[in-house]
GUTI-788389 format. One record per residue (C-alpha): residue number from 0; residue in one letter; x, y, z. Coordinates in Angstrom, 2 decimals, padded with zeros to 5 digits. Example, Ala and Ser with C-alpha at 12.3 -4.5 7.8 and 13.67 -1.06 7.14 Angstrom:
! residues 2
(site 0; "A"; (012.30; -004.50; 007.80)),
(site 1; "S"; (013.67; -001.06; 007.14)),
***
This chain:
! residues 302
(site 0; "X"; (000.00; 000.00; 000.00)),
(site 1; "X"; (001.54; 003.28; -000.92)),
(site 2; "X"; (-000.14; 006.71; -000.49)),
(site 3; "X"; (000.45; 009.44; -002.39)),
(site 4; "X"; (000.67; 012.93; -000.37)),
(site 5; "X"; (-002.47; 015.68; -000.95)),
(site 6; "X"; (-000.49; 018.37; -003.40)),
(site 7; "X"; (001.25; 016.06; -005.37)),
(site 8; "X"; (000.47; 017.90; -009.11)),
(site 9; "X"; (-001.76; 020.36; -010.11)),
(site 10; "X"; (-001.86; 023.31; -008.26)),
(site 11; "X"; (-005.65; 024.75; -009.03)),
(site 12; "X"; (-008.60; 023.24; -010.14)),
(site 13; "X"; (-008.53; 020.73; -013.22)),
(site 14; "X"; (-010.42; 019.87; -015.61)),
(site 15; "X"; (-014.36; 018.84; -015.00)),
(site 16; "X"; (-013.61; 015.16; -014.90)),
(site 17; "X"; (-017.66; 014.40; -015.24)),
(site 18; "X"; (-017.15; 015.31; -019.26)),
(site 19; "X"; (-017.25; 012.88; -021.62)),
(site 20; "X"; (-014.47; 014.43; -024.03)),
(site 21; "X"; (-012.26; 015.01; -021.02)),
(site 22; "X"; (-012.06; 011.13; -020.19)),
(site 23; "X"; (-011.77; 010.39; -023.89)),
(site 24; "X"; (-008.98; 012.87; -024.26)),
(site 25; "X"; (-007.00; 011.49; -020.82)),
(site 26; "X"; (-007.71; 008.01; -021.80)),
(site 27; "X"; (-006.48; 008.89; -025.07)),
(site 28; "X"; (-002.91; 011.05; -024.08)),
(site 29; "X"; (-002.30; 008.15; -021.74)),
(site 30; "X"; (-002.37; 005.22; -024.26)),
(site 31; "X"; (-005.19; 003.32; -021.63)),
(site 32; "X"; (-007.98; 001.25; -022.38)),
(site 33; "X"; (-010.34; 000.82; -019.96)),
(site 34; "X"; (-010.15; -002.89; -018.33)),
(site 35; "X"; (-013.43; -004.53; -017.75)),
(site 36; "X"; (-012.03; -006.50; -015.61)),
(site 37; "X"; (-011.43; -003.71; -012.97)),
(site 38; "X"; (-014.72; -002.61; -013.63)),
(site 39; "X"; (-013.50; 000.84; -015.28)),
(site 40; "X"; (-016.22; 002.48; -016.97)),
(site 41; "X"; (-016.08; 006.30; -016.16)),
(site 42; "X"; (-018.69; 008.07; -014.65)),
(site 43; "X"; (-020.01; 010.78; -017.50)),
(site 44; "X"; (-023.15; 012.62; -015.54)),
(site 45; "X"; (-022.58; 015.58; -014.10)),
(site 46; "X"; (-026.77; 015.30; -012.91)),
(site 47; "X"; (-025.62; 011.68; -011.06)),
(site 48; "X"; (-023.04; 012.93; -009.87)),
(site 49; "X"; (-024.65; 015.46; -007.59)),
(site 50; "X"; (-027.40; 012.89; -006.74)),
(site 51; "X"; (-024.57; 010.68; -005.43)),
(site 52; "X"; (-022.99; 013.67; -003.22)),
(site 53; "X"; (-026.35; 015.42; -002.46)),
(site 54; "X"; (-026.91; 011.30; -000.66)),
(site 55; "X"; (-023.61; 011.25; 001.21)),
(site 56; "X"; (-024.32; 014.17; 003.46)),
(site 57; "X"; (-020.61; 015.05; 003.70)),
(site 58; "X"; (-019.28; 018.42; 005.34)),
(site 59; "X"; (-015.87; 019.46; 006.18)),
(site 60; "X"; (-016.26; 017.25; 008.98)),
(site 61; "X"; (-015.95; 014.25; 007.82)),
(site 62; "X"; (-013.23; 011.62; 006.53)),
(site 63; "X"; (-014.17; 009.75; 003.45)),
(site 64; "X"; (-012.64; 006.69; 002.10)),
(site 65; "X"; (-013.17; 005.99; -001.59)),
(site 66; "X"; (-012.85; 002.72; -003.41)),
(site 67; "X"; (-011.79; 003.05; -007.27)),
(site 68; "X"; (-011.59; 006.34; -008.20)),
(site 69; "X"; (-010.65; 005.48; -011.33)),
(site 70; "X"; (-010.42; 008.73; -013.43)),
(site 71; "X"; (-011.36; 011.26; -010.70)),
(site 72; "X"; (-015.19; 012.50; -011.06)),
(site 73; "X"; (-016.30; 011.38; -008.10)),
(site 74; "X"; (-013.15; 012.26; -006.27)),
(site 75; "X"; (-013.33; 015.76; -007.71)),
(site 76; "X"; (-016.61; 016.29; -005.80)),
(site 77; "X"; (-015.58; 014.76; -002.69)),
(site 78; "X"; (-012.56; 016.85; -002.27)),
(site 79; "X"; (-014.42; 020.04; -002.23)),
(site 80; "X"; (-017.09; 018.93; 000.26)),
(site 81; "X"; (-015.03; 016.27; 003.02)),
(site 82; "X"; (-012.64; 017.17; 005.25)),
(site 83; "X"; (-009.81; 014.64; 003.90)),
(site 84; "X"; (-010.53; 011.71; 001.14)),
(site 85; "X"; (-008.52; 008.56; 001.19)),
(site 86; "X"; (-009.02; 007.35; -002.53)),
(site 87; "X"; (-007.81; 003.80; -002.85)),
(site 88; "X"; (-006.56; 002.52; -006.61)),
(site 89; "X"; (-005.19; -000.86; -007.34)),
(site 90; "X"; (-004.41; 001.04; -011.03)),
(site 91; "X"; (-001.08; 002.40; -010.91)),
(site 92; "X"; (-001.88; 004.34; -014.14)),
(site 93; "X"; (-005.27; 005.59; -012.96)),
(site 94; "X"; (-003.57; 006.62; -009.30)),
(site 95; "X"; (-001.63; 008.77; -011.57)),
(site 96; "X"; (-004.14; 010.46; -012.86)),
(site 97; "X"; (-005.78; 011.21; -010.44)),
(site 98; "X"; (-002.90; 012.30; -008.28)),
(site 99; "X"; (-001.72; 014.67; -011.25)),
(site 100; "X"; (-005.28; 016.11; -011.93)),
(site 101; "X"; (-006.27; 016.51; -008.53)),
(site 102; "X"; (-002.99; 017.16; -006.92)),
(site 103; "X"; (-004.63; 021.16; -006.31)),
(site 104; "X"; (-006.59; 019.15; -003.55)),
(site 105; "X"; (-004.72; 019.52; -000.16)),
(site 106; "X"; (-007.07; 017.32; 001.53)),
(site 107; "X"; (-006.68; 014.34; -001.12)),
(site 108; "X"; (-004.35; 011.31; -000.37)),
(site 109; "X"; (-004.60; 008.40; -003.16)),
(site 110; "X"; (-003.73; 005.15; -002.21)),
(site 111; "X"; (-002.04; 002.82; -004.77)),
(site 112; "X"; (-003.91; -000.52; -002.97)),
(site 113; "X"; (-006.10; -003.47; -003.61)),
(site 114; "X"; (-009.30; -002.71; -001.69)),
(site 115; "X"; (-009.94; -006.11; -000.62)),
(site 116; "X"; (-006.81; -006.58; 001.28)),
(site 117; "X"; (-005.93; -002.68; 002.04)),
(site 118; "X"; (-004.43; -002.23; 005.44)),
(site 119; "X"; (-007.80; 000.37; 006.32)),
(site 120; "X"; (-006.40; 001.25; 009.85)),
(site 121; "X"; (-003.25; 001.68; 008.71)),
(site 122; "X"; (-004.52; 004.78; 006.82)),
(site 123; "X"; (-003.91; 006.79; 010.23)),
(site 124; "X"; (-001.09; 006.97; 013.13)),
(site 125; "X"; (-003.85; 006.02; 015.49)),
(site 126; "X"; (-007.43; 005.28; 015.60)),
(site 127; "X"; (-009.82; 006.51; 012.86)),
(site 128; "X"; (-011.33; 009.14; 013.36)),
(site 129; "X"; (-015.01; 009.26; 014.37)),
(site 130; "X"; (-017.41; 008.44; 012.25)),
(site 131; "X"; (-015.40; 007.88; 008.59)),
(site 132; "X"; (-017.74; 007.36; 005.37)),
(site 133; "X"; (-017.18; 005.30; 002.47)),
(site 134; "X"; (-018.47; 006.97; -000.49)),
(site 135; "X"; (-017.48; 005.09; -003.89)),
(site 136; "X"; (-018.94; 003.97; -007.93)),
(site 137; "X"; (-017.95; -000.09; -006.65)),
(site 138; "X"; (-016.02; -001.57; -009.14)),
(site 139; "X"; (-018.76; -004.64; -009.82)),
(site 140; "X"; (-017.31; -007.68; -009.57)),
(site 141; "X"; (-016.01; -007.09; -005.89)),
(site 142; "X"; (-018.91; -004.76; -004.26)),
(site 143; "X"; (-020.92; -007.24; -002.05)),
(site 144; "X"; (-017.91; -008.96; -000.87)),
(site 145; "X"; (-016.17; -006.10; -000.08)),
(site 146; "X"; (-019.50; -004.33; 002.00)),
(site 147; "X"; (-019.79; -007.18; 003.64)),
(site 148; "X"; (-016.02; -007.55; 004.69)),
(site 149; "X"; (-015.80; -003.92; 005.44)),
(site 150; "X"; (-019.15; -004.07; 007.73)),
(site 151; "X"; (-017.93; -006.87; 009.48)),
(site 152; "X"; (-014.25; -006.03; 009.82)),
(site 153; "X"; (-014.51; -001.80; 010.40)),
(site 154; "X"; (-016.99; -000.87; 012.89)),
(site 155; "X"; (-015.34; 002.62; 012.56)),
(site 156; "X"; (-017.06; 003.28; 009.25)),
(site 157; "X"; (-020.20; 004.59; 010.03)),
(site 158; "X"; (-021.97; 005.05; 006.67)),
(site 159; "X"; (-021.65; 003.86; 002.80)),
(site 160; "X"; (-023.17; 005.57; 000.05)),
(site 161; "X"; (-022.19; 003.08; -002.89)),
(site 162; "X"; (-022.99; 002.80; -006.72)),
(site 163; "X"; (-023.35; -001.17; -007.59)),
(site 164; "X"; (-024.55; -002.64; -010.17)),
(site 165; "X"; (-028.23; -002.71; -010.31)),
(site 166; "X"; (-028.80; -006.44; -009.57)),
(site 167; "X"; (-026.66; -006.36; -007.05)),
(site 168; "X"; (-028.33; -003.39; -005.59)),
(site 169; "X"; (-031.37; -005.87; -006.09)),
(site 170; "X"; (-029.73; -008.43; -003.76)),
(site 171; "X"; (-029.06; -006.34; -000.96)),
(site 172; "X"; (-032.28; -005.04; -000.95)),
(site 173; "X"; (-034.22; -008.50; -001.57)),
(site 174; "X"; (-036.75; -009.62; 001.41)),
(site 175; "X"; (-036.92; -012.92; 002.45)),
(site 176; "X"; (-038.42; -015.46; -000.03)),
(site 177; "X"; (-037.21; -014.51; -003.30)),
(site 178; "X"; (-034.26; -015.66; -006.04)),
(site 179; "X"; (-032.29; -012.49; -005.37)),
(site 180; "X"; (-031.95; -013.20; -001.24)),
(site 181; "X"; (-028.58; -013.99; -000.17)),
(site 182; "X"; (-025.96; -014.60; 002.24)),
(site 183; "X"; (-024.55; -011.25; 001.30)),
(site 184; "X"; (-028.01; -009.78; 001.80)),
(site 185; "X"; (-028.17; -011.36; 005.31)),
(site 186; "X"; (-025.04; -010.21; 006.45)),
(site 187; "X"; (-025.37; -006.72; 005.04)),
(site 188; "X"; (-028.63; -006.11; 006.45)),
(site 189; "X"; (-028.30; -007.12; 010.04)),
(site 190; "X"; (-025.34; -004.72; 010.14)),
(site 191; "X"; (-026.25; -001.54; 008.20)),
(site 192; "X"; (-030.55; -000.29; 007.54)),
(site 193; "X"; (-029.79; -000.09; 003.54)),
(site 194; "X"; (-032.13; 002.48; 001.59)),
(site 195; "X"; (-032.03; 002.64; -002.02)),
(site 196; "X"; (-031.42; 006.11; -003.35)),
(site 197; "X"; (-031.85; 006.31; -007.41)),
(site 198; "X"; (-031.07; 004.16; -010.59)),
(site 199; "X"; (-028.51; 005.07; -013.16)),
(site 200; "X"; (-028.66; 004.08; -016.59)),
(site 201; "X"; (-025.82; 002.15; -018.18)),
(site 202; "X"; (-025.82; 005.61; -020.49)),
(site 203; "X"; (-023.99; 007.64; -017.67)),
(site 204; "X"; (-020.74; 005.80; -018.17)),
(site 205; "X"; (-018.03; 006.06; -020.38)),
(site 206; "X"; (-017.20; 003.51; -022.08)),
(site 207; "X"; (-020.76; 002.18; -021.58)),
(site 208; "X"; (-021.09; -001.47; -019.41)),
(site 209; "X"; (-023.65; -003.63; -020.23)),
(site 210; "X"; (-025.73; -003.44; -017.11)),
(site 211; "X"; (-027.54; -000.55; -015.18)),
(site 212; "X"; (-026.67; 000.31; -012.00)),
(site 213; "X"; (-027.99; 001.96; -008.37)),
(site 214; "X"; (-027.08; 004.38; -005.76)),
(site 215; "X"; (-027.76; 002.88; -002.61)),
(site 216; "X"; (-027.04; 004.32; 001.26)),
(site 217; "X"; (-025.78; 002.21; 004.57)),
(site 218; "X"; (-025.71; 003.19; 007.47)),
(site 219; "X"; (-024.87; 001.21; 010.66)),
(site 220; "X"; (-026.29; -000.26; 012.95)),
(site 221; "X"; (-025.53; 000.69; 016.53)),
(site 222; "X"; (-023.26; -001.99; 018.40)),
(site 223; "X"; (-025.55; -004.58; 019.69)),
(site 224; "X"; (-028.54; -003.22; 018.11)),
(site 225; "X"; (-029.77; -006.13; 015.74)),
(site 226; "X"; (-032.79; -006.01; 013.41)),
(site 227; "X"; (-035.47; -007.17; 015.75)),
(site 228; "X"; (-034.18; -009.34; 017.83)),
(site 229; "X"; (-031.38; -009.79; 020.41)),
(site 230; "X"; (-027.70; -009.66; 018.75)),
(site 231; "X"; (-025.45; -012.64; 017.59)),
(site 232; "X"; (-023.24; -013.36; 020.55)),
(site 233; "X"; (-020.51; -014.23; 018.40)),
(site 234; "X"; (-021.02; -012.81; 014.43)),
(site 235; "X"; (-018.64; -014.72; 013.23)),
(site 236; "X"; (-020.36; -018.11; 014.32)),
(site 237; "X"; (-023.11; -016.25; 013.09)),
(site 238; "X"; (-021.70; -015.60; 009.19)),
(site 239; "X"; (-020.61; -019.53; 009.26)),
(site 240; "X"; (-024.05; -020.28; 010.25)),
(site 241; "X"; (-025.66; -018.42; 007.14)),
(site 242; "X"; (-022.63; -018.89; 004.52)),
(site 243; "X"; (-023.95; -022.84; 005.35)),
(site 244; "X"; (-027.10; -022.34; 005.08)),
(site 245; "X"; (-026.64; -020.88; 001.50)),
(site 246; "X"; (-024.02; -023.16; 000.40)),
(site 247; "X"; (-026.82; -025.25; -000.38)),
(site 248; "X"; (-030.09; -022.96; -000.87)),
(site 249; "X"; (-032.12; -026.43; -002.47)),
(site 250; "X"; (-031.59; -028.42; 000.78)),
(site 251; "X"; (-033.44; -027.41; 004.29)),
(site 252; "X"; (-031.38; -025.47; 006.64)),
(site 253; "X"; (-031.39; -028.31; 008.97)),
(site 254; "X"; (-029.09; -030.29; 006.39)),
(site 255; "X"; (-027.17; -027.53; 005.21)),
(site 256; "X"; (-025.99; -026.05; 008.54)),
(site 257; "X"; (-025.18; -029.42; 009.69)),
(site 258; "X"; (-023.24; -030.37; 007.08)),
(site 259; "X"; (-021.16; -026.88; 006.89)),
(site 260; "X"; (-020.40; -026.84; 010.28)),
(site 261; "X"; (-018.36; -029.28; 012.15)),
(site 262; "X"; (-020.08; -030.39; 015.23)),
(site 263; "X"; (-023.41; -029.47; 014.59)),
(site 264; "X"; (-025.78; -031.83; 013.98)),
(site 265; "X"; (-029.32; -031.90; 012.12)),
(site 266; "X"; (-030.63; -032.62; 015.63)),
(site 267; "X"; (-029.63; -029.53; 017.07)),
(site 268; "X"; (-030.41; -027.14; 014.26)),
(site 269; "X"; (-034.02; -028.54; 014.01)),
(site 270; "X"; (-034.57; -027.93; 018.29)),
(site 271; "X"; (-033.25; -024.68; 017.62)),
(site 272; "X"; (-035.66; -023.60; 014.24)),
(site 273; "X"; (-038.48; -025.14; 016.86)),
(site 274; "X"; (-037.07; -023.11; 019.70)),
(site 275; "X"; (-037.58; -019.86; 017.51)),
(site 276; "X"; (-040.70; -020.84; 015.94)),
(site 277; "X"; (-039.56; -021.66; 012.15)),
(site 278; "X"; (-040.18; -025.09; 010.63)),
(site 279; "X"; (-037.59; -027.56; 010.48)),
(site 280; "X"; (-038.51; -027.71; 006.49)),
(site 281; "X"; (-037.12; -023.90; 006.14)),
(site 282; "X"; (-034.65; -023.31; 003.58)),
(site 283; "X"; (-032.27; -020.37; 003.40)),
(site 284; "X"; (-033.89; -017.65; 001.81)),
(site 285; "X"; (-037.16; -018.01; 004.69)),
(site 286; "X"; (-034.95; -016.68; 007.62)),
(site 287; "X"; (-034.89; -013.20; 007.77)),
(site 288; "X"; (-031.25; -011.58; 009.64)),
(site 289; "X"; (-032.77; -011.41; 013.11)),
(site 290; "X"; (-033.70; -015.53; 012.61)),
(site 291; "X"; (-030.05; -015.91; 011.51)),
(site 292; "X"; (-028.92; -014.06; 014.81)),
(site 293; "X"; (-031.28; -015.91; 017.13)),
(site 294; "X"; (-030.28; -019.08; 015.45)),
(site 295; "X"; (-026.44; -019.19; 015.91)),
(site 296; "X"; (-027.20; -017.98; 019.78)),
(site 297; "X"; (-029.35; -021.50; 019.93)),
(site 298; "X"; (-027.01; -023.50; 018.43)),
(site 299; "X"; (-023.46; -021.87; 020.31)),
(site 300; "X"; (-025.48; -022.94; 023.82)),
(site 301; "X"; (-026.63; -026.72; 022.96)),
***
């Protein structure tokens, strides 16, 4: 991970990094072609763009992390409402960028890192500071895991207001019952209330991807305040309890949880469902996160 200090090229205001024949024309100086494969299709709407920041609520309070800047739009907003913005690029040519075009920004650091195994703490000499915000257009193929690692591993980050693709957006936001419920979805939504804030057409990107997209908000939940219910007692029993339980989405949770976890048998998983009032013929997508939460308490005390 290395960061790049705030000042570090231009030294006033760049170009408006939202226009279509300013991405073209960097793309085009630098030799690059964007990489579908690092999910690099360029924000191009200056009208999103303020829907986005308009969500985040940022002031100069606040400390903002950003994953995949990429060219800098989003970054260029952030900079002139936050009071510092980490923006973290595993693109050593798009870190460059954005360090030359925004280097006017005093209160910008980039960091040349892979978001899924950045050192996040390491960021600061001590703690983070209160209340840090992730704002960030999610590269696609790495957005639920990452929210749900970053939930789970950073209970400093307080709130995430995230572009995803739209059917992921779909999954987080799924109820119990349907195709698009998850083990991401559970895990996301007993940690953060999620709130979907607008759609985005696939023609506000440059070059265009093949899929829409949506802006959606997080915002954590207090420690120990669950969905409905008392909290897990231990949430990392409680993930292994509901990655099982997906694993196999056909089979009942009884057989599912049993066989993904060592120790637990059928038995106990079907006196626990009974103990919370569920049938022992649920399958996965019928629990809602509070069930989850109650569930792993049942099963860590038999």
């Amino acid at each position: 991970m290395t960061a790049v200090p705030p000042g570090a090229g231009r030294d006033r205001p760049g170009r408006l990094l939202t226009s279509p024949a300013v991405v073209r024309e960097l793309l085009t100086t630098e030799g690059l072609r964007p990489r579908r494969s690092l999910g690099q299709n360029f924000l191009v709407d200056a009208n999103v763009l303020r829907i986005i920041t308009d969500a985040t609520r940022v002031s100069h309070f606040d400390t903002v992390v950003e994953v995949g800047p990429g060219l800098g739009a989003l970054t260029q907003a952030l900079v002139e409402r936050a009071g510092r913005v980490y923006a973290i690029e595993s693109d050593p040519a798009m870190a460059a960028i954005l360090s030359r075009e925004l280097g006017y920004a005093k209160n910008l650091v980039v960091v040349r890192a892979d978001a899924m195994v950045c050192d996040l703490p390491a960021l600061w000499k001590e703690r983070p500071p209160e209340g840090v915000k992730m704002v960030s257009n999610l590269p696609y193929q790495i957005a639920a895991t990452l929210l749900v690692d970053w939930l789970r591993d950073h209970d400093w980050l307080a709130e995430y207001t995230v572009m995803v693709q739209r059917e992921v957006g779909e999954r987080i936001l799924a109820e119990p019952g349907g195709k698009d419920y998850s083990s991401a979805t559970v895990k996301i939504r007993y940690r953060a209330e999620v709130s979907k804030v607008a759609n985005v057409s696939r023609n506000s990107f440059y070059p265009r991807p093949r899929v829409d997209s949506a802006v959606l908000r997080l915002v954590r939940r207090p420690p120990g305040r669950a969905p409905d219910a008392a909290p897990a007692e231990d949430e990392a029993f409680m993930d292994r309890v509901i990655t099982s339980a997906f694993s196999q989405r056909r089979k009942k949770v009884v057989n599912s949880v049993s066989a993904g976890i060592e120790g637990v048998t059928a038995r106990r998983v079907a006196l626990a469902l009974a103990d919370l009032g569920i049938s022992r013929t649920a399958r996965a997508e019928e629990l809602n996160p509070a069930e989850y939460a109650g569930l792993s308490n049942l099963l860590m005390e038999r």
